[in-house]
C-alpha positions as CSV (number, residue, x, y, z in Angstrom):
1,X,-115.4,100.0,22.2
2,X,-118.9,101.1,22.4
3,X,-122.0,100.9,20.3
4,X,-124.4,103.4,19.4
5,X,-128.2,102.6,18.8
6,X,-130.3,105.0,16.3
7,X,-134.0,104.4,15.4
8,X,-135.9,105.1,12.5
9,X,-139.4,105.2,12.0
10,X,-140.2,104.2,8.2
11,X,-143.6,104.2,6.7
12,X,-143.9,101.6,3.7
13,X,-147.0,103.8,2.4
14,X,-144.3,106.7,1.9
15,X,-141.4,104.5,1.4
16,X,-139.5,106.8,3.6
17,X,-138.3,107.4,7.1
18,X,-137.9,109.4,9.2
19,X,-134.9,111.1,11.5
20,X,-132.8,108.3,13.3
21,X,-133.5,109.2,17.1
22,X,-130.2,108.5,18.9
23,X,-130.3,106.8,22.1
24,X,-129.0,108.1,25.1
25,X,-127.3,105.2,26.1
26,X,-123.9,103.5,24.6
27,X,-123.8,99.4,24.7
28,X,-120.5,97.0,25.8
29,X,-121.4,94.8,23.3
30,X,-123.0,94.9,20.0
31,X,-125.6,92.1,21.3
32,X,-126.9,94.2,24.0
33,X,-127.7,97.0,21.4
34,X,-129.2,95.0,19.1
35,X,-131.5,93.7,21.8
36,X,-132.0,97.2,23.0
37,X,-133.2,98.0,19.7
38,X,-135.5,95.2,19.4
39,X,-137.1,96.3,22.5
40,X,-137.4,100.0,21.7
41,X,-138.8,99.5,18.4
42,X,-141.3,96.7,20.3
43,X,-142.4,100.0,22.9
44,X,-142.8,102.8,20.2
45,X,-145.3,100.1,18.0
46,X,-146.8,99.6,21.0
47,X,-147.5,103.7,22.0
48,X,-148.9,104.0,18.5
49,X,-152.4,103.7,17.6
50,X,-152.9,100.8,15.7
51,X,-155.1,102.5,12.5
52,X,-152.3,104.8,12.1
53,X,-149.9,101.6,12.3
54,X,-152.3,99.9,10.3
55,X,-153.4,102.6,7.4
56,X,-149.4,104.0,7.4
57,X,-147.9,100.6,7.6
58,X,-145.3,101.9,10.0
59,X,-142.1,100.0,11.0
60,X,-138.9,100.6,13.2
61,X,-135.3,100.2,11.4
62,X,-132.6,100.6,13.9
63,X,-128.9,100.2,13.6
64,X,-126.0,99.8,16.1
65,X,-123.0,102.1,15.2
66,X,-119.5,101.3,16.5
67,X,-118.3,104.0,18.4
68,X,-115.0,105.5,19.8
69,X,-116.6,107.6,22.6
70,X,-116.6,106.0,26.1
């Protein structure tokens, strides 16, 4: 039993987001994704400038899929 993190960037200005960006990696547990995507989502804020975070009101969605694949 796996889990599977995807990422979404979502603008609240748009009310949309985009793609969910698959990551590479496949958790043990579903705590351990969910902290993985807390992390990621903390990181990609992080790269963006903050008037484009600001003026876009950007945010990161993530869920943590249950899997099959090993």
């Amino acid at each position: 039993m796996k889990f599977m993190l995807v990422i979404y960037a979502c603008s609240v200005v748009y009310g949309a987001c985009g793609e969910g960006v698959q990551d590479q990696e496949l958790y043990d547990t579903h705590k351990e994704c969910v902290l993985a995507g807390y992390e990621s989502s903390i990181e990609a804020i992080n790269i963006l400038e903050e008037s484009l975070v600001n003026q876009e009101k950007i945010f990161f969605k993530f869920y943590c899929l249950f899997t099959t694949n090993t």
